[in-house]
Each structure stands twice: as C-alpha cells, then as structure tokens.
C-alpha positions in Angstrom: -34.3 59.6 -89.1 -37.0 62.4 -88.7 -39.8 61.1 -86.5 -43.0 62.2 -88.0 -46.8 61.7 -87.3 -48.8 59.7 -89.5 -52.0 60.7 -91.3 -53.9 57.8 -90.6 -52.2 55.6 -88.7 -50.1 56.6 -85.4 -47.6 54.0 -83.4 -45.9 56.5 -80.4 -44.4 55.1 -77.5 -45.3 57.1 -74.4 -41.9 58.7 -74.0 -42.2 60.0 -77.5 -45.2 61.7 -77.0 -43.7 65.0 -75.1 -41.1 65.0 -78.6 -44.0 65.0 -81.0 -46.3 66.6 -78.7 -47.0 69.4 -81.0 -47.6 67.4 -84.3 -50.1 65.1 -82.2 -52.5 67.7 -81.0 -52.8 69.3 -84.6 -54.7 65.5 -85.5 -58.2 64.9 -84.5 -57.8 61.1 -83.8 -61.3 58.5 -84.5 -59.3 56.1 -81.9 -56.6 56.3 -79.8 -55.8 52.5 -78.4 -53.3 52.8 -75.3 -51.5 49.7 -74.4 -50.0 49.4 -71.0 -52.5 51.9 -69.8 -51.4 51.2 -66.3 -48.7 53.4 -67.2 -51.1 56.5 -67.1 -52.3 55.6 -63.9 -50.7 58.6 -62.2 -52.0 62.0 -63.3 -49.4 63.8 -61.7 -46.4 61.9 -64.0 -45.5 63.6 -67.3 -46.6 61.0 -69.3 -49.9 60.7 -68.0 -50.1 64.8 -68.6 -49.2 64.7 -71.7 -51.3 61.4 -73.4 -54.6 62.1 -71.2 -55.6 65.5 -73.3 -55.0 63.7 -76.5 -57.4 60.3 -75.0 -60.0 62.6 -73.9 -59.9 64.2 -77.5 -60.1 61.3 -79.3 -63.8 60.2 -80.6 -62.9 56.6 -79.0 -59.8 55.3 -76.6 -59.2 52.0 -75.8 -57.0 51.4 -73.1 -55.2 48.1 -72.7 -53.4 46.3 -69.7 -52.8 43.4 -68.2 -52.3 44.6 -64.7 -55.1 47.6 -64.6 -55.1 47.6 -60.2 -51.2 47.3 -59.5 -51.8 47.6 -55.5 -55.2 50.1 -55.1 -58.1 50.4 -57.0 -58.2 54.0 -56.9 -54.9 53.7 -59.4 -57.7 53.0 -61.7 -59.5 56.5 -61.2 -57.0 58.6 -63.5 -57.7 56.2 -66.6 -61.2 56.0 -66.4 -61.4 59.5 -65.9 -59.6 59.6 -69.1 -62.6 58.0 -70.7 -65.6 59.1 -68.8 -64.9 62.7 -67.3 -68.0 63.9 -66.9 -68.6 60.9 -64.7 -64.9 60.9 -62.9 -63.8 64.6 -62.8 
C-alpha cells in the first residue's frame, strides 16, 4: 500500500525516513521517541542525517537504547547533540 504520515501518531522505521522524508518535515512533532538510538550514533551515516533535523525540531525526543556506548563514549556525542545543541555543537 501507499505509505503515508500520520496526523497524530507516527511509527517510521529509520530506513523509511529518507522515503517519507518530505511528508515528515511538513509536521511539527510535540515528541519524537527514537528507539535503538544507537543507530544515530554516527552523524556522517544517512540515517543519522536524515532523523537528527527532525529530533532537534521536535518540542521533546526521547531517545531509547539498550547499548547507548557500543565501544567509545564519544559515540554518544552525536545523540546528545541531537538533544542539547547549544550545549554539544
């Protein structure tokens, strides 16, 4: 079927984002929750370029994982930047 972007209520996977890119950014989102955050941890993948503009947008992100420090702390930096960017820039 014809994916489409919610009104309220948004479920995306992260390789869907880049396909429904455009419908995304049109929404002003209260709360973006990310699970599997660690996925976002580099900021030069695609993923991570595409879903950190639409975090930082949102009014509150919560970002979920299990494994948040795979091997280096500093694989933290991109997602807390995400949600403090005057304090990570």
């Amino acid at each position: 079927g014809k994916d489409k972007v919610g009104d309220r209520i948004t479920i995306i996977s992260y390789d869907l984002v880049g396909k429904c890119l455009a419908e995304l950014e049109k929404k002003k989102y209260n709360t973006i929750i990310a699970d599997e955050s660690h996925f976002l941890k580099s900021n030069t993948a695609k993923r991570t370029k595409l879903c950190l503009p639409l975090i930082k947008k949102a009014t509150r992100a919560l970002l979920l994982t299990g494994t948040p420090a795979l091997s280096r702390p500093a694989e933290l930096f991109t997602q807390v930047s995400s949600l403090r960017p005057v304090l990570f820039p």
